[in-house]
Structure formats: structure tokens, C-alpha cells
C-alpha positions in Angstrom: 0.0 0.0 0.0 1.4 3.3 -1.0 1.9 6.0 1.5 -0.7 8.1 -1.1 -3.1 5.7 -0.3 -2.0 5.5 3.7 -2.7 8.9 4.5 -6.2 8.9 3.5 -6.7 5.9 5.6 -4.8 7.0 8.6 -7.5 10.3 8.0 -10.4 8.5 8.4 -9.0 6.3 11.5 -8.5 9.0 13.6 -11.7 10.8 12.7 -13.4 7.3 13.9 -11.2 7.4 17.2 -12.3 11.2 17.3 -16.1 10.2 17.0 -15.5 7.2 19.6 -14.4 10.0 22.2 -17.6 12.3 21.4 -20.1 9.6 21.8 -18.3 7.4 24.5 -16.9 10.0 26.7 -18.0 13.9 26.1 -21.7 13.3 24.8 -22.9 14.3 27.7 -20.7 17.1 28.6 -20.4 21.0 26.8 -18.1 19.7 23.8 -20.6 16.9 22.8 -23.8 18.7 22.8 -22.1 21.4 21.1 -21.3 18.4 18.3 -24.4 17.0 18.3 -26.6 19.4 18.8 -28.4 17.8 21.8 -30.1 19.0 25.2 -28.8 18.1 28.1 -31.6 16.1 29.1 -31.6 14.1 25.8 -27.9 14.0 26.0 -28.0 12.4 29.6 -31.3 9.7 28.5 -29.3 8.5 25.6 -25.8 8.1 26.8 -25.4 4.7 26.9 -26.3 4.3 23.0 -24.3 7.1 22.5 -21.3 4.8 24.3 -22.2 1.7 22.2 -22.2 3.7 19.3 -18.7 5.1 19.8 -17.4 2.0 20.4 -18.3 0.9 17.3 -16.4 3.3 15.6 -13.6 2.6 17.3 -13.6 -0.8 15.8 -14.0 0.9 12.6 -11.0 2.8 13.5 -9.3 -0.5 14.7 -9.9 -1.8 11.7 -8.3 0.4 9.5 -5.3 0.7 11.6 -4.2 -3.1 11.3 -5.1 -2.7 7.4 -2.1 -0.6 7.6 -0.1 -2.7 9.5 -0.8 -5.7 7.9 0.2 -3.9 4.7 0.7 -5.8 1.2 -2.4 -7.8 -0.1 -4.3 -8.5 3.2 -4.3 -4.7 3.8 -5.1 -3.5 0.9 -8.0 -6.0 1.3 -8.6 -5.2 4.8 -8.8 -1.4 3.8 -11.2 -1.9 1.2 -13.1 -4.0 3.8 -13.4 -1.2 6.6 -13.8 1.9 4.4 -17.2 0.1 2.8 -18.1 -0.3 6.2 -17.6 3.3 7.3 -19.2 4.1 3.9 -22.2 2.0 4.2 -22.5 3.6 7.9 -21.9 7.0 6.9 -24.9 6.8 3.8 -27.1 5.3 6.5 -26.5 8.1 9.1 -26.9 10.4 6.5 -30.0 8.7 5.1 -31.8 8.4 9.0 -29.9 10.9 10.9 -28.5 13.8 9.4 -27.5 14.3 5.9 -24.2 16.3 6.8 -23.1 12.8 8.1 -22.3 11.7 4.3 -19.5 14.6 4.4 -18.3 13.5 7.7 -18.0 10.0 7.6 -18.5 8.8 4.1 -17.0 11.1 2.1 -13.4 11.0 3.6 -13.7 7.1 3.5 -15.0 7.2 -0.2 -12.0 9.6 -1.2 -9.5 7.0 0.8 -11.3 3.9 -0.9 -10.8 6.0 -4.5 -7.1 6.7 -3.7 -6.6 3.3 -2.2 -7.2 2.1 -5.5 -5.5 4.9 -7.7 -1.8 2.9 -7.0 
């Protein structure tokens, strides 16, 4: 995997490991309901999907990290893996949630996927 491609990659990662500390650990607090646009009684009733939700991006984020360490063909394959799966997520968040959600999550993961393959 070229570094052109790597960067991209390494992008989206630590977006998901920045979206895993909004929803696991600050959804509640100023800097999360600032992000999300929440009350601070909704904030406090839905913090526990908020956690469960984080967590799963950091798997997403996980993910993408050993794609890059595994490197060669089993990353390149791994990459293409995870960035359909942040795609597919971003597109659905977009679709149910919010539509800026495409520019947050999928778009930087589509852009990766695109450069991921321009080797």
C-alpha cells in the first residue's frame, strides 16, 4: 500500500477514534452537545447508546489501523473492507440521521477507498 493511499486511511482512522471519544466519553458534557446538537436532558437519557455507538467506531477505527499494518495484499483488502463499512454507515447516518453525516464519515472514506485504489 502506497503512503498516497496511507494517508487517506490513517485520516479517516482518527476521525473514527475522534467520534469514539464524542459519543463514548463527552456526549454528555459542553463539547458533545455542542457536536451533536443535543439538550442536556436528551444527551443524559441517551448516553449509553451514544457509548455503544462510539465503540463501534472505534472498531472501525481499529480496523483500518491493522489494514495498515498488515500492509501488502491482506491490507489492501482489509482497507477496502473497513472503508465500505464506514461508507455503508456513513450513507445510512446520512440517510436516518442527518444528511451532513455523508460529508463526515463517508465522504473522507470514499475519497481513501478512491485513492486506495489509484496505486
Amino acid at each position: 500500500m502506497h503512503l498516497f493511499a496511507q494517508v487517506p486511511i490513517v485520516f479517516v482512522a482518527l476521525l473514527h477514534l475522534y467520534f469514539l471519544a464524542l459519543e463514548m466519553f463527552f456526549w454528555d458534557k459542553p463539547l458533545g452537545r455542542k457536536v451533536f446538537n443535543l439538550t442536556s436532558e436528551f444527551a443524559t437519557a441517551s448516553k449509553t447508546l451514544a457509548a455503544n455507538q462510539g465503540l463501534y467506531n472505534g472498531f472501525l477505527a481499529a480496523g483500518l489501523i491493522w489494514s495498515l499494518v498488515l500492509g501488502g495484499h491482506e491490507g489492501f483488502h482489509a482497507a477496502i473492507f473497513f472503508l465500505t463499512c464506514v461508507i455503508v454507515a456513513g450513507i445510512y447516518g446520512a440517510w436516518t440521521v442527518n444528511k451532513r453525516i455523508f460529508f463526515f464519515q463517508a465522504m473522507p472514506a470514499i475519497v481513501a477507498l478512491i485513492m486506495l485504489h489509484a496505486r
